[in-house]
C-alpha positions in Angstrom: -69.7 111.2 -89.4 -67.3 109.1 -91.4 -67.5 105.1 -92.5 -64.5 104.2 -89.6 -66.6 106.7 -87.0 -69.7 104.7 -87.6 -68.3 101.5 -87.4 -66.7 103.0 -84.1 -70.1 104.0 -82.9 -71.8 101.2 -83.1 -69.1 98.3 -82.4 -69.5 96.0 -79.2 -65.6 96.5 -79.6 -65.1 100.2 -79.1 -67.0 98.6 -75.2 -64.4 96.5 -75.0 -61.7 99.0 -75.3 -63.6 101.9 -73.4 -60.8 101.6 -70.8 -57.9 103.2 -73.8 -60.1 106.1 -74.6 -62.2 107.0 -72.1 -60.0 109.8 -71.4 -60.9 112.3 -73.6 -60.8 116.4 -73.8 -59.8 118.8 -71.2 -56.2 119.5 -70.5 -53.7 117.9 -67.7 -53.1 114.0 -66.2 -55.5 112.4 -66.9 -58.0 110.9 -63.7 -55.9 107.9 -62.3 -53.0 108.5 -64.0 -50.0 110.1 -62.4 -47.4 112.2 -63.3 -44.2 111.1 -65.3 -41.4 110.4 -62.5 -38.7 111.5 -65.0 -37.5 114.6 -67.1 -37.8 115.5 -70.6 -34.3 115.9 -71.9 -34.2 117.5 -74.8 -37.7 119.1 -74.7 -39.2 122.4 -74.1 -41.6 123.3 -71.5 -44.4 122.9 -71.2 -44.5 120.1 -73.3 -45.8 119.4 -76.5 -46.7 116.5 -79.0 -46.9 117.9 -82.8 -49.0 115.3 -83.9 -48.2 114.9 -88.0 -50.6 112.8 -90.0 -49.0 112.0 -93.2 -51.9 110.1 -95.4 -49.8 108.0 -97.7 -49.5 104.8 -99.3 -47.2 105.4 -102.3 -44.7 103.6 -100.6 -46.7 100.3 -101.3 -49.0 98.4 -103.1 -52.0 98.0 -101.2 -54.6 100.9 -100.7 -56.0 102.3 -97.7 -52.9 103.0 -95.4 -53.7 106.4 -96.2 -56.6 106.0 -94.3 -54.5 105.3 -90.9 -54.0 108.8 -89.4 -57.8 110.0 -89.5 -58.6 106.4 -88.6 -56.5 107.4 -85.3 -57.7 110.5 -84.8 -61.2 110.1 -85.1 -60.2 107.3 -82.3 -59.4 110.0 -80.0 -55.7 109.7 -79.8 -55.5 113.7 -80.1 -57.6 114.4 -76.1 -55.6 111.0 -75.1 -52.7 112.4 -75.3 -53.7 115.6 -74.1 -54.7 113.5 -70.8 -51.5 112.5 -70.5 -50.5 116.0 -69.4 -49.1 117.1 -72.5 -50.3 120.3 -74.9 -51.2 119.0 -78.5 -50.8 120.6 -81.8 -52.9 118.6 -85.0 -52.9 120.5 -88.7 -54.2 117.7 -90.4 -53.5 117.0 -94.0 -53.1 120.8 -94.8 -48.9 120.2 -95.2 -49.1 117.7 -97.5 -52.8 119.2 -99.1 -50.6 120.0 -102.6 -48.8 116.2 -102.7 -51.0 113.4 -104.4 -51.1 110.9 -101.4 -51.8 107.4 -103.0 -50.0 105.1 -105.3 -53.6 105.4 -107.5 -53.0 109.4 -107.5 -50.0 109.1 -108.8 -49.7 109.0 -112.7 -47.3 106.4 -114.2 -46.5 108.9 -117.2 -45.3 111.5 -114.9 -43.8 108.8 -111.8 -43.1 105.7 -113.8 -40.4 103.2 -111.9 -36.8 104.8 -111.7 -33.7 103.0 -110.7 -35.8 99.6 -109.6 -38.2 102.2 -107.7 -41.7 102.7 -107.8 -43.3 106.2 -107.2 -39.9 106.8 -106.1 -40.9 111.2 -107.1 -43.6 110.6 -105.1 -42.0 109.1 -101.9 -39.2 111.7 -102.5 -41.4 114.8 -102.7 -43.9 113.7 -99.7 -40.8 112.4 -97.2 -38.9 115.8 -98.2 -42.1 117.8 -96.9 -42.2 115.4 -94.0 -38.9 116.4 -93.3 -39.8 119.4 -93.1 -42.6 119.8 -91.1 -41.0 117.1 -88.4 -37.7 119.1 -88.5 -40.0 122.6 -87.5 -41.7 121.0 -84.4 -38.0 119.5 -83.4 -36.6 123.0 -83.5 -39.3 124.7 -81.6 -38.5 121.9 -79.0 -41.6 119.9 -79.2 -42.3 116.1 -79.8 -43.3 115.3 -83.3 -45.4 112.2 -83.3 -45.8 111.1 -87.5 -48.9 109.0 -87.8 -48.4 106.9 -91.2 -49.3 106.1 -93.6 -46.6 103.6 -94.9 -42.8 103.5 -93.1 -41.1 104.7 -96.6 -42.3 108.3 -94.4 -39.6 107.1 -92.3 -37.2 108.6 -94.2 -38.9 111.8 -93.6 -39.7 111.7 -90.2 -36.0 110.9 -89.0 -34.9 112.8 -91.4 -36.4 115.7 -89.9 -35.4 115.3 -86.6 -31.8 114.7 -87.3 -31.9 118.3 -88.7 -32.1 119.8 -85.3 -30.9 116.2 -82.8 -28.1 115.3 -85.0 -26.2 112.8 -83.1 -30.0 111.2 -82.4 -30.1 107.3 -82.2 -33.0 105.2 -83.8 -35.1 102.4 -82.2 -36.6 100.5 -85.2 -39.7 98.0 -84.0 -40.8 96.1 -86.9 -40.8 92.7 -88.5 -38.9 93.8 -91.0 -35.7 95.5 -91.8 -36.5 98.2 -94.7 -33.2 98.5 -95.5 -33.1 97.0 -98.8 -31.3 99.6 -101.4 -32.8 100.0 -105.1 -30.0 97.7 -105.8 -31.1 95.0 -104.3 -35.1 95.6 -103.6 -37.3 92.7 -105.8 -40.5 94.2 -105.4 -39.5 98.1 -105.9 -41.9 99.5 -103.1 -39.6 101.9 -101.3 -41.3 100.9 -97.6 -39.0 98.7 -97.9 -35.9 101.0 -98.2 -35.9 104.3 -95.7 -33.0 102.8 -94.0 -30.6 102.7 -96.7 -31.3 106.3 -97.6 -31.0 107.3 -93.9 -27.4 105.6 -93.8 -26.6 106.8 -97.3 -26.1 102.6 -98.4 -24.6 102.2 -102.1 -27.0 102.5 -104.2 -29.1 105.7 -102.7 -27.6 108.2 -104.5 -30.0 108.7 -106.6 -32.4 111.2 -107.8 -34.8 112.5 -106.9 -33.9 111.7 -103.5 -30.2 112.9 -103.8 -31.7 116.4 -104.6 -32.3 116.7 -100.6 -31.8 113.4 -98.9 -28.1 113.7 -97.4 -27.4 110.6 -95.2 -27.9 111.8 -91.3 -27.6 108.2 -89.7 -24.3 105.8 -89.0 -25.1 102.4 -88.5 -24.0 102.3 -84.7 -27.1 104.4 -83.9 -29.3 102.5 -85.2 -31.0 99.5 -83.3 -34.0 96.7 -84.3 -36.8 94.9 -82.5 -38.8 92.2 -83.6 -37.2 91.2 -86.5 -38.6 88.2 -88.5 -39.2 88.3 -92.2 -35.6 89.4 -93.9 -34.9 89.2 -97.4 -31.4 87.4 -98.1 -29.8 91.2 -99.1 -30.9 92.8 -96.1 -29.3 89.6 -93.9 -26.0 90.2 -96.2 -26.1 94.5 -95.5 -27.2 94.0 -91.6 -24.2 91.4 -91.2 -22.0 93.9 -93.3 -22.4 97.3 -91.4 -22.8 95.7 -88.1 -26.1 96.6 -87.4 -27.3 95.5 -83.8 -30.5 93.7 -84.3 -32.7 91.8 -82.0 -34.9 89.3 -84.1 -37.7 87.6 -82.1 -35.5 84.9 -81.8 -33.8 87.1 -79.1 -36.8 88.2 -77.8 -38.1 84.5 -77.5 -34.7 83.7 -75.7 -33.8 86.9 -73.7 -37.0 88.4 -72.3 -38.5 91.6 -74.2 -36.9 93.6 -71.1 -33.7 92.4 -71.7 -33.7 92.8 -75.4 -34.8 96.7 -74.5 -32.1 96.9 -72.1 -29.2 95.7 -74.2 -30.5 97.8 -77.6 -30.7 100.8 -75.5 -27.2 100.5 -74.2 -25.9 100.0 -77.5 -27.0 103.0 -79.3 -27.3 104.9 -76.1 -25.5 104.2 -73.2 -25.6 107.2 -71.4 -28.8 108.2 -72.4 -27.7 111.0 -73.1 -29.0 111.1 -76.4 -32.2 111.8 -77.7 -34.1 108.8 -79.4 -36.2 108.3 -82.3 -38.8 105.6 -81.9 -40.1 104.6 -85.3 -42.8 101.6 -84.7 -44.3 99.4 -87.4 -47.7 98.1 -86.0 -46.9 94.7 -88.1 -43.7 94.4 -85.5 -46.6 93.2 -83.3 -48.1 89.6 -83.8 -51.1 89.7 -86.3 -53.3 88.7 -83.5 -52.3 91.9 -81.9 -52.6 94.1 -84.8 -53.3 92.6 -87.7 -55.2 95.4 -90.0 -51.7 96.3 -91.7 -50.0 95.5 -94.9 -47.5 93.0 -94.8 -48.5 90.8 -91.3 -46.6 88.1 -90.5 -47.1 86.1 -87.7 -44.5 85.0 -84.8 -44.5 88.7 -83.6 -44.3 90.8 -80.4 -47.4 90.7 -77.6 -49.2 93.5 -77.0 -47.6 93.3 -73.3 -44.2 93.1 -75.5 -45.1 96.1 -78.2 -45.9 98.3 -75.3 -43.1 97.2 -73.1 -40.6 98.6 -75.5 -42.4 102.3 -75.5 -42.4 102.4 -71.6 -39.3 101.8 -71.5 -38.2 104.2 -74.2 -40.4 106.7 -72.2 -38.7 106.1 -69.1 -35.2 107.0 -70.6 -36.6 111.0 -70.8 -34.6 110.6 -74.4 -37.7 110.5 -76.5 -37.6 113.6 -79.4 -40.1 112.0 -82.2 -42.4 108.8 -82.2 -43.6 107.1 -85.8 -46.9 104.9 -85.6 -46.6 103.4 -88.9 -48.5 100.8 -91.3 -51.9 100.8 -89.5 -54.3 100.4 -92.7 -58.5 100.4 -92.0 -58.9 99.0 -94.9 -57.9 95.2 -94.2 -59.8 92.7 -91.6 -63.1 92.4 -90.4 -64.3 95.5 -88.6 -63.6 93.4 -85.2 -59.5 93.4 -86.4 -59.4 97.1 -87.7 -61.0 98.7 -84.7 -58.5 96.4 -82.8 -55.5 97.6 -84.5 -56.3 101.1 -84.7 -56.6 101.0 -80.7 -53.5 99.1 -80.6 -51.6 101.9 -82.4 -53.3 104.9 -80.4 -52.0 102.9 -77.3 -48.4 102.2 -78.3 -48.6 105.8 -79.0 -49.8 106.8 -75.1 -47.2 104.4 -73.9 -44.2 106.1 -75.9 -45.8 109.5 -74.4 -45.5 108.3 -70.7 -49.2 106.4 -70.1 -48.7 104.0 -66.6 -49.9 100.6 -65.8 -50.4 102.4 -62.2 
């Protein structure tokens, strides 16, 4: 049994959240919880969640993000899901087994900084096999659900389902923008950048990414939430390419169901077109989740966090889900086994879990 399975074990806190994993093995809806009212779009039957855990933190400074998908694993999320009524594929490491994962695998001789990026052969090589694997499970028609690790996968993971949903649009939940360029980034961790490369920003034509990142995303299908802590170049490229954000100032002011409402009908009006939901667990407030990277506090409720995947779920649009940035390593064990239940159930929410 692992350290986070121990700790799991034996915590008054896994009581406390027996009600988000009680459900656990055998197939169909789980007891009490009924049926989705609505239709999967753009998925085949029956349906299925290719569950992708990417352990990575190259994309970053601090260790142990790595740690996040077998942290939510090992939480159950796998027979959650399956309760939910859907049919769940889970190969582990094994696509990534030949990549080093961590920034402390990688060797600065071979990966040392390139254009103002860090690890940037690294990111490259791990998001360009993420690509991969996410674009497979698109194409076969089933819901790829990337489990990070740090959000520089991001670039892989949309990457990947833009090869089969190109004309996709992109919900982006965090409390931060990640679309600084290597041009502009001041700390040269490329978690900070995925969106630039997705949009194909000046700057991002660079190797090694240029060797098979092609930009897939315009800036009118892409869409923020929770926005708070913006470095003054990001401000400058979000004002310049019109990017429709809604900071917690707008949440704060409109409503979270508002702010939902209006970022849905700007990159998808229709909805008629599928939808990537990428969610940073540090969009929520650190009192939420707070066992991640780069916290910062003023962020979305958990009522809020989950809001936003209900609502995404309700559209029938959803083609791919990220849970990004949840890291075991950081907080007392109360916090960690708090945020890794936090991300397992913004996960069940994107998938179609109910209040009723």
């Amino acid at each position: 049994m692992s350290f986070l399975a121990r700790r799991l074990a034996r915590s008054q806190v896994t009581r406390t959240f027996s009600t988000s994993v009680r459900r656990l093995g055998g197939g169909g809806v789980g007891e009490g919880q009924a049926a989705p009212t609505y239709v999967h779009k753009f998925l085949k039957e029956p349906p299925t969640v290719a569950v992708v855990g990417c352990p990575f933190s190259g994309g970053q400074a601090r260790p142990g993000v790595d740690l996040g998908p077998n942290a939510l694993v090992e939480f159950g999320l796998l027979n959650q899901i399956k309760q939910l009524g859907w049919n769940v594929s889970y190969d582990g490491a094994k696509p990534f087994a030949d990549i080093a994962h961590t920034r402390h695998d990688a060797d600065d001789a071979v990966d040392p900084p390139s254009h103002n990026m860090k690890n940037a052969r690294l990111v490259s090589a791990v998001c360009e096999r993420l690509a991969e694997v996410v674009g497979q499970h698109a194409k076969r028609g089933e819901l790829p659900v990337t489990v990070g690790g740090d959000h520089s996968l991001a670039l892989g993971s949309i990457a990947g389902t833009m090869s089969k949903h190109p004309d996709a649009c992109v919900l982006w939940i965090d409390a931060h923008a990640d679309i600084n360029t290597p041009l502009t980034t001041t700390t040269g961790n490329l978690h900070g950048c995925p969106v630039s490369f997705l949009l194909g920003l000046d700057g991002t034509d660079v190797a090694p990414f240029n060797k098979w990142a092609k930009p897939c995303l315009s800036p009118n299908r892409i869409v923020y939430i929770g926005l708070r802590d913006v470095d003054p170049a990001e401000k400058r490229i979000l004002r310049e390419n019109n990017i429709k954000c809604f900071t917690m100032h707008d949440v704060d002011k409109y409503g979270i169901g508002a702010c939902v409402q209006k970022a849905l009908d700007h990159v998808n009006p229709e909805r008629t077109r599928p939808v990537h939901l990428s969610f940073d667990v540090d969009a929520t407030d650190p009192s939420v989740a707070g066992s991640t990277g780069t916290p910062v506090r003023g962020g979305l409720t958990f009522r809020e966090g989950h809001y936003i995947c209900e609502a995404v779920a309700e559209t029938g649009c959803l083609v791919a889900l990220d849970i990004m940035e949840v890291n075991p390593t950081l907080g007392d064990e109360k916090l960690v086994e708090q945020t890794v239940a936090v991300g397992c159930s913004l996960a069940r929410a994107a998938l179609g879990e109910t209040l009723l």
